[in-house]
C-alpha positions in Angstrom: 65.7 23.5 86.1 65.2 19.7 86.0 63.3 18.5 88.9 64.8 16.1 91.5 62.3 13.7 90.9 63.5 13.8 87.2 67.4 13.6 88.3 66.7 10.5 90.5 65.5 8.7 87.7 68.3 9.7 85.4 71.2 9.0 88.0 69.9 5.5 89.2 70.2 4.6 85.1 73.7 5.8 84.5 75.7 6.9 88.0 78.7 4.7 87.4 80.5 3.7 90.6 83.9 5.5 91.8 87.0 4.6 92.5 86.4 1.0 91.4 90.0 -0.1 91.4 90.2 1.0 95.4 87.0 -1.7 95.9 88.7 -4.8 94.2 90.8 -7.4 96.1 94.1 -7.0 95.9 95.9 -8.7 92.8 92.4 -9.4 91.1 93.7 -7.7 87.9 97.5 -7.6 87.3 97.5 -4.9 84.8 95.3 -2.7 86.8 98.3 -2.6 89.4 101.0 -1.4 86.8 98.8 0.9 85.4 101.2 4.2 83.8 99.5 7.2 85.0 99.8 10.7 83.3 101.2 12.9 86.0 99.0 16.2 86.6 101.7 18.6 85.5 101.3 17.1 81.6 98.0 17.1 81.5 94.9 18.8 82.7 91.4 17.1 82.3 89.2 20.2 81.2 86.5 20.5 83.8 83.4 22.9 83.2 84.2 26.0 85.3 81.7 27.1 87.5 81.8 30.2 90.4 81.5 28.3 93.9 80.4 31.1 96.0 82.2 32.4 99.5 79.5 31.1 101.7 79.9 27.3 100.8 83.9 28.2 100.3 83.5 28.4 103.7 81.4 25.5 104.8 83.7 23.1 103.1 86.7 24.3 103.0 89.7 22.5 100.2 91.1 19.0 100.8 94.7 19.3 101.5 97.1 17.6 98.8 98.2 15.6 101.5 94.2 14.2 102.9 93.9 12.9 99.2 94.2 9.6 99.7 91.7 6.2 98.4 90.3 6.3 102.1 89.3 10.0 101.8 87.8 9.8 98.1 85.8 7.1 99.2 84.4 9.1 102.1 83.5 12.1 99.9 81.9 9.7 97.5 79.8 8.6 100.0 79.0 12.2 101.1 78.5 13.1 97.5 75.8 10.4 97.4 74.2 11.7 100.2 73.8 14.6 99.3 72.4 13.4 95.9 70.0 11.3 97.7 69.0 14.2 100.0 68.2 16.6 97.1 70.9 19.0 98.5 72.2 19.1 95.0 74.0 22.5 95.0 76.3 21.0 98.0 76.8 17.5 95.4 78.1 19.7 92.5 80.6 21.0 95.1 81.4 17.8 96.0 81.5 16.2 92.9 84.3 18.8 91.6 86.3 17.8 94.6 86.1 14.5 93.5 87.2 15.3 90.2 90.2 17.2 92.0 91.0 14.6 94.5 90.5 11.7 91.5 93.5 13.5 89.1 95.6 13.9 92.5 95.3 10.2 93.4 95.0 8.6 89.7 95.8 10.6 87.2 93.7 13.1 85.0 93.7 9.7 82.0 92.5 7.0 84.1 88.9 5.4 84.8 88.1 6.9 87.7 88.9 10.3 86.7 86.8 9.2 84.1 83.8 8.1 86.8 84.4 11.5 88.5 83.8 13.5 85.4 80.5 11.6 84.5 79.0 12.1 88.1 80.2 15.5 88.1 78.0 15.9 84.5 75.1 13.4 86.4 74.8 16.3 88.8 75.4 19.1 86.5 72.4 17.8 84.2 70.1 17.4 86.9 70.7 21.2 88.2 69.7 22.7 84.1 73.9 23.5 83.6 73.2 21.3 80.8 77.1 23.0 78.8 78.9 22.2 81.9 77.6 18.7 81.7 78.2 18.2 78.0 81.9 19.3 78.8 82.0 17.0 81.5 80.9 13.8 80.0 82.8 14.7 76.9 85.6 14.5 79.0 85.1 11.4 80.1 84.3 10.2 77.0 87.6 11.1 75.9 89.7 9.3 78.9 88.1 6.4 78.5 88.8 6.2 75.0 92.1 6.7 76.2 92.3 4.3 78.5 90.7 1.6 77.0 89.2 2.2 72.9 86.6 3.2 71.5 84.4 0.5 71.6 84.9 0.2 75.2 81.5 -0.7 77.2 82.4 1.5 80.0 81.5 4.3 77.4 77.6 3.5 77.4 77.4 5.1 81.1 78.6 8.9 79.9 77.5 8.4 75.9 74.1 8.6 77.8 74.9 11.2 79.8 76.1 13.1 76.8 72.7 12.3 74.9 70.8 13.4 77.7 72.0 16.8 78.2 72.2 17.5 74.5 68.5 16.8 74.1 67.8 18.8 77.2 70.0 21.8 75.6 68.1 21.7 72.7 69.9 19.6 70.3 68.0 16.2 69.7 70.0 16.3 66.0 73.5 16.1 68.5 71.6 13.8 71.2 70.7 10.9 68.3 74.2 10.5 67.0 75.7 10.3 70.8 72.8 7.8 71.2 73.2 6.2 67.9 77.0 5.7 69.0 76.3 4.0 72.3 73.7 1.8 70.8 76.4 0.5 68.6 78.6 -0.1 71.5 76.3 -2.0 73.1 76.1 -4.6 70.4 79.5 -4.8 69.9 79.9 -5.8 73.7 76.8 -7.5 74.5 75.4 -8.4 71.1 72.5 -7.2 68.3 69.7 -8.6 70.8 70.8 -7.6 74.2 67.8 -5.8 76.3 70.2 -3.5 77.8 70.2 -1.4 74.4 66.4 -0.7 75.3 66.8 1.8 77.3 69.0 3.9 74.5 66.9 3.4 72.2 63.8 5.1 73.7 65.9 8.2 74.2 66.3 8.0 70.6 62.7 7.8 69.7 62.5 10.6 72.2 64.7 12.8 69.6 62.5 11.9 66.6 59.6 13.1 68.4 61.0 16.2 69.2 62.1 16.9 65.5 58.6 15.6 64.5 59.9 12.4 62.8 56.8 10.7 64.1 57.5 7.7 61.9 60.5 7.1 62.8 59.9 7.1 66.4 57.7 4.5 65.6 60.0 2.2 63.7 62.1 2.8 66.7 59.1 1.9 69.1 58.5 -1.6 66.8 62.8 -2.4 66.8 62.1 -2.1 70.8 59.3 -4.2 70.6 61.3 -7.0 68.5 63.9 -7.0 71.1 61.4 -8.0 73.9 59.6 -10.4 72.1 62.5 -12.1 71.0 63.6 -12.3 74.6 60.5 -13.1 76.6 59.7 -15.7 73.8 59.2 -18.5 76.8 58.0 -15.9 79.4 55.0 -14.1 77.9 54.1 -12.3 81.3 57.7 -11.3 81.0 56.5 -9.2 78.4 53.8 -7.4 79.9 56.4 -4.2 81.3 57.5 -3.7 77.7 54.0 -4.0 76.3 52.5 -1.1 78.5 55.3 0.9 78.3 54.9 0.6 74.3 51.5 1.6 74.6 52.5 4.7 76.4 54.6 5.8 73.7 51.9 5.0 71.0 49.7 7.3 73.1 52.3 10.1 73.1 52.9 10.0 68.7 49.1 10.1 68.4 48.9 6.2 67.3 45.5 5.4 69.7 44.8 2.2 68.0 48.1 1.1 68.0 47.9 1.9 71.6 44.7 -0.3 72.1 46.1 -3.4 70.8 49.0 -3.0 72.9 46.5 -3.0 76.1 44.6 -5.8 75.0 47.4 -8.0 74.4 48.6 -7.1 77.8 44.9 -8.2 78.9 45.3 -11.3 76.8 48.2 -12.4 77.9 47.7 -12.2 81.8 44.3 -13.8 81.2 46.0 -16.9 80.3 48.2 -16.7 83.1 46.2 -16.0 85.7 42.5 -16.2 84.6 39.7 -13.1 84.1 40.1 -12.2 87.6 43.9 -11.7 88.1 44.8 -7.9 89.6 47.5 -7.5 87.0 44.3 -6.7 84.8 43.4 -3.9 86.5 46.0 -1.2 85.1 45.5 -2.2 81.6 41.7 -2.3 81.5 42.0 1.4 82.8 44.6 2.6 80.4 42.5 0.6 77.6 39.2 2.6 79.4 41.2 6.1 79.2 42.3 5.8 75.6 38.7 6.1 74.1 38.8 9.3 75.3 41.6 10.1 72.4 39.9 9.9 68.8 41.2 9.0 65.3 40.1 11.3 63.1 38.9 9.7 60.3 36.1 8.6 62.8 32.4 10.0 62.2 30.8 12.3 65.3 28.7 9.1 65.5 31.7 6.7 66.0 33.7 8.7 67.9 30.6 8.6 70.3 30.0 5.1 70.2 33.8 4.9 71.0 34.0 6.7 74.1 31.1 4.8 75.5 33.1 1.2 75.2 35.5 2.7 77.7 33.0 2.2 79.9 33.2 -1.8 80.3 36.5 -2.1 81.2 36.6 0.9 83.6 33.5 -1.0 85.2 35.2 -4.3 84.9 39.0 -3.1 86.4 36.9 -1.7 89.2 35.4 -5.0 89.6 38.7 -7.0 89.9 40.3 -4.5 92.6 37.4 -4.1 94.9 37.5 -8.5 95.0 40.9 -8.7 94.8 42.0 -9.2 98.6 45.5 -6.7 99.8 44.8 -4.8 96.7 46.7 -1.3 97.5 43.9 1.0 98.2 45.8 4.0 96.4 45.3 1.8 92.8 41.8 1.0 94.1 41.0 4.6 94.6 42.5 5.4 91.6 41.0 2.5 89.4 37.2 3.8 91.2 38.0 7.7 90.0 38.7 7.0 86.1 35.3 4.8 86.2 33.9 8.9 88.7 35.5 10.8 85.6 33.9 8.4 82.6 30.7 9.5 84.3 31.4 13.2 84.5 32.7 13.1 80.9 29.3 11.8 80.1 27.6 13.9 82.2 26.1 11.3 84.3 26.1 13.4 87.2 24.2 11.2 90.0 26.7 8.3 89.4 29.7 10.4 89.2 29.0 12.4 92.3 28.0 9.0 94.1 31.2 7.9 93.4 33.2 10.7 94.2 31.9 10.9 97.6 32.5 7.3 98.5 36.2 7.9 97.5 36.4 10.8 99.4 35.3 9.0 102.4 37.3 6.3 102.2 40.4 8.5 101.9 39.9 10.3 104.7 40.6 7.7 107.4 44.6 8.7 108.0 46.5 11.6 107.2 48.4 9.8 104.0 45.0 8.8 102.7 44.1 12.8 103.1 46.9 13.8 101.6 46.4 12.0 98.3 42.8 13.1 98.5 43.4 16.3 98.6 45.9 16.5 96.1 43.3 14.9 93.8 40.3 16.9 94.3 41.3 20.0 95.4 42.0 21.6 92.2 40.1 20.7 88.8 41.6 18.1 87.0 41.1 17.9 82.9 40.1 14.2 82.4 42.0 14.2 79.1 43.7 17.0 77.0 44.9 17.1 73.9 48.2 18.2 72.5 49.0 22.3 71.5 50.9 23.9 69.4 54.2 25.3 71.3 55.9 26.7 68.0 54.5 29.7 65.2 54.1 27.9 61.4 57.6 28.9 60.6 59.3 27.1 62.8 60.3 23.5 60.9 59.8 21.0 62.6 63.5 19.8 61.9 64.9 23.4 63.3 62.7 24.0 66.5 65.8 22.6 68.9 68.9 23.9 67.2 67.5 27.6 66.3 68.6 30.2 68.2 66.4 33.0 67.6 63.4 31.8 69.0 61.3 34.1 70.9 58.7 33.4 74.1 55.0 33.9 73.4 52.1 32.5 75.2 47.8 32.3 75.5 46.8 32.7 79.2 43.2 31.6 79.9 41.1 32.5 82.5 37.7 30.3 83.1 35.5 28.1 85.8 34.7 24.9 86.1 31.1 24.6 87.4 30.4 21.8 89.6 30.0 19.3 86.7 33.2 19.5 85.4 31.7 21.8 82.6 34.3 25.4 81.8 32.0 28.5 81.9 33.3 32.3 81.9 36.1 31.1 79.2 38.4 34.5 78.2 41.8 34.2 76.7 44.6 36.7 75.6 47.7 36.1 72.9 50.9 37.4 74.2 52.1 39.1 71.2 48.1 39.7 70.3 48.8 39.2 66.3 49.4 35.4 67.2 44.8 34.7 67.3 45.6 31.2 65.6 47.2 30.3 68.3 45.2 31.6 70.5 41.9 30.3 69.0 43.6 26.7 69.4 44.3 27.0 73.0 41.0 28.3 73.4 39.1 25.8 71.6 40.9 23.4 73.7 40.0 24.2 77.0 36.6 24.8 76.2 36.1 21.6 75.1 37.7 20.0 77.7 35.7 18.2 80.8 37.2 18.5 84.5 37.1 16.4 87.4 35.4 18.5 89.3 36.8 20.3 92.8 35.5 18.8 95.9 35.0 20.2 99.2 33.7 18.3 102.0 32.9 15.1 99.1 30.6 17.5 97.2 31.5 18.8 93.8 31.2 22.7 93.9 32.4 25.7 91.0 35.9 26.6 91.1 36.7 30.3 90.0 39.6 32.2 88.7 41.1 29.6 87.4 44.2 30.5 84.8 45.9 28.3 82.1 49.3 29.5 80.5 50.5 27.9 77.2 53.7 28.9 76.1 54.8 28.9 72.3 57.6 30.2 70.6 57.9 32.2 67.7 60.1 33.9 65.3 60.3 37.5 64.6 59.6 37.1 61.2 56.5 35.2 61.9 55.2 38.0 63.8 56.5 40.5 61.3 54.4 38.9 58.6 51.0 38.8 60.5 51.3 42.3 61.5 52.2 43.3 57.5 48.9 41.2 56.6 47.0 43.1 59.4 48.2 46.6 58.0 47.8 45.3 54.6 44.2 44.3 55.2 43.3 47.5 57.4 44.4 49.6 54.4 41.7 47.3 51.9 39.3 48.3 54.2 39.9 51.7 54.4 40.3 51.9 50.7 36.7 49.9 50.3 35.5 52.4 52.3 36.4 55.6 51.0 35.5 54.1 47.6 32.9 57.0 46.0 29.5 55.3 45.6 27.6 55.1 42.8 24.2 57.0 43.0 21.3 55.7 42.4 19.4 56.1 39.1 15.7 57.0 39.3 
């Protein structure tokens, strides 16, 4: 199930406002008013069918025909949005098809705000995991609207996203970059080959190139997003700075850590020019340039990759610097700015300076109750300072097939281990789940070994946290494990066979 959090997000980008026509003055668009309407008896709009059980049958019992009316649409609009904003998103699904019902009732099933109650109904759809029922839905609007209007239509953008979403979050990245492919289209067609609000659609279809392992195409798709920005912000370089950190976070996620560098530091440069060495926009840069030395290129010696991680150091000292001086800095960012600089030292094991710090930030977020409650959530649990990426499929899984094949199966590695009071994992045993997959398991194991934890804190003193258990899920197919347990049986029977092997005596 997608969390709210993540539905929020998704709804504030493409929840497209009902019952538009009902908003707009009277005689603001002629043709509007002498719309033809497809009468409900000659056509049906095809709406996902779901159960609705007895108990909220009975809670909110049917509109009558007769209450559906412009006045009462907009009032369960507004209840719909509600109960969106509430999280109460089982009663907004409900609400939502009533919408739907109450929109063909009023409009039509072919107009635009049938079309509008069929996206939200798929907003709400996608945000509960009935990701079908959503790709039906928007679908279906997709289809009135092209109706209505044509198919180049901007009002198309909204549910093409929709559409995109929901097929990447079913699985099918392949289906999710042609919906987004279309919309991008769209949107130069409406608002040109440079417009900004095309942005947005393409990072979802970088987002499908990463998940079929196209790495270098999500980066071509990361540098066309960059061209559009810097084309844009051309006479407002700070302008530039959101699209320049959030390019550096996708570097970081394809594995390109220089790349990801040189994105920081022109952020650095650029607000340095604006605003001098001591300007508080430096501060998140400097820390995200700080945490990417603890991600290593490869081709980097043990001696480089040392010498590396230290130059974090300087600007986790120096973004510390800037937000302790920098007066009505929000003390959240400062805590968090003075904890990657506590973590640099644990990494390092430079235990006196780390623990120093650690207390001082305890201390200072213990004054209130929201202070506490971000404290807490930071140290009560060990926290790995930086992890690297695992495998989540078996080596016969292409990388172009692991969303659109079916016959996947769920493995996992569960881990149990401590954290001493350094940060350090002690006491490391792990388990494959099937047991044949030990490459897997060996990966996830090496992993966490290596790994370094912000320590748990009790009281602002670092102390050992037990039991602690990490599950990695992978999947598999059955031929995969089919094949390593015919190479286990195959190798068993060497062995036996070496053994039984009549040996030669010795001569004297």
């Amino acid at each position: 199930m997608i969390k709210n959090l993540h539905y929020a997000a998704f709804a504030a980008l493409i929840l497209m406002p009902l019952c538009a026509t009902a908003q707009e003055e009277t005689g603001s668009d002629d043709e509007d008013h002498n719309r033809e309407f497809v009468g409900p008896g000659e056509q049906v709009v095809p709406v996902a069918e779901e159960e609705i059980t007895d108990e909220y049958q009975s809670s909110e019992p049917e509109t009558p025909d007769s209450d559906a009316s412009e006045a009462s649409l907009l009032e369960e609009f507004a209840r719909y949005r509600r109960l969106v904003e509430e999280g109460t998103l089982d009663e907004a699904d409900i609400a939502a098809k009533r919408i739907v019902e109450m929109a063909i009732k009023i409009y039509g099933p072919q107009s635009r705000e049938t079309a509008s109650a069929l996206n939200n109904l798929g907003i709400v759809q996608y945000s509960t995991g009935q990701f079908d029922a959503a790709i039906q839905n928007f679908t279906s609007a997709i289809e009135i609207i092209e109706i209505v209007e044509d198919r180049l239509d901007s009002a198309l953008i909204n549910p093409l996203k929709g559409l995109g979403a929901a097929q990447l979050s079913n699985g099918r990245p392949d289906q999710a970059r042609e919906t987004y492919t279309r919309a991008t289209h769209i949107s130069h067609v409406n608002e040109g080959p440079h417009n900004l609000q095309q942005v947005e659609i393409l990072e979802s279809i970088a987002e499908t190139y990463i998940r079929t392992g196209d790495v270098d195409e999500a980066r071509d798709t990361l540098d066309r997003i960059h061209a559009l920005n810097v084309k844009h912000f051309e006479e407002d370089p700070l302008g530039l700075l959101p699209s320049l950190m959030n390019r550096a976070a996708w570097q970081h996620r394809v594995g390109y850590y220089t790349d990801e560098r040189m994105s920081y530091r022109r952020a650095i440069r650029i607000i340095e020019a604006g605003g001098g060495k001591n300007d508080p926009l430096l501060v998140e840069p400097l820390r995200r340039l700080g945490e990417s030395f603890y991600y290593l290129d490869t081709v980097d010696t043990p001696t480089q990759q040392m010498g590396r991680i230290a130059t974090g150091e300087m600007y986790f000292k120096r973004a510390v610097r800037i937000a302790e001086k920098s007066e009505g800095f929000d003390w959240a960012d400062l805590a968090r700015t003075q904890i990657a600089l506590a973590d640099y030292y644990t990494y390092t094991d430079t235990q006196n300076r780390a623990q120093k710090m650690y207390r001082a930030i305890w201390d200072q977020m213990s004054v209130d109750e929201e202070r506490m409650a971000l404290r807490n959530e930071w140290f009560r649990d060990p926290v790995p300072i930086w992890t690297e990426s695992l495998p989540n499929y078996s080596s016969g899984v292409g990388a172009g097939e692991r969303s659109s094949r079916k016959d996947l199966i769920a493995g996992s590695v569960v881990v149990d281990f401590t954290v001493s009071e350094r940060g350090r994992v002690q006491g490391l045993v792990s388990e494959a789940f099937p047991p044949e997959f030990a490459n897997i398991q060996a990966i996830v194991h090496r992993e966490i070994r290596q790994r370094v934890y912000r320590p748990r804190l009790v009281d602002g003193v670092a102390v050992e946290a037990a039991d602690l258990r990490f599950e990695h899920p992978f999947a598999y197919l059955q031929s995969d494990l089919d094949g390593l347990r015919a190479a286990a049986t195959s190798s068993a029977n060497e062995e036996t066979a070496t053994d039984e092997e009549p040996q030669e005596a010795d001569s004297d």
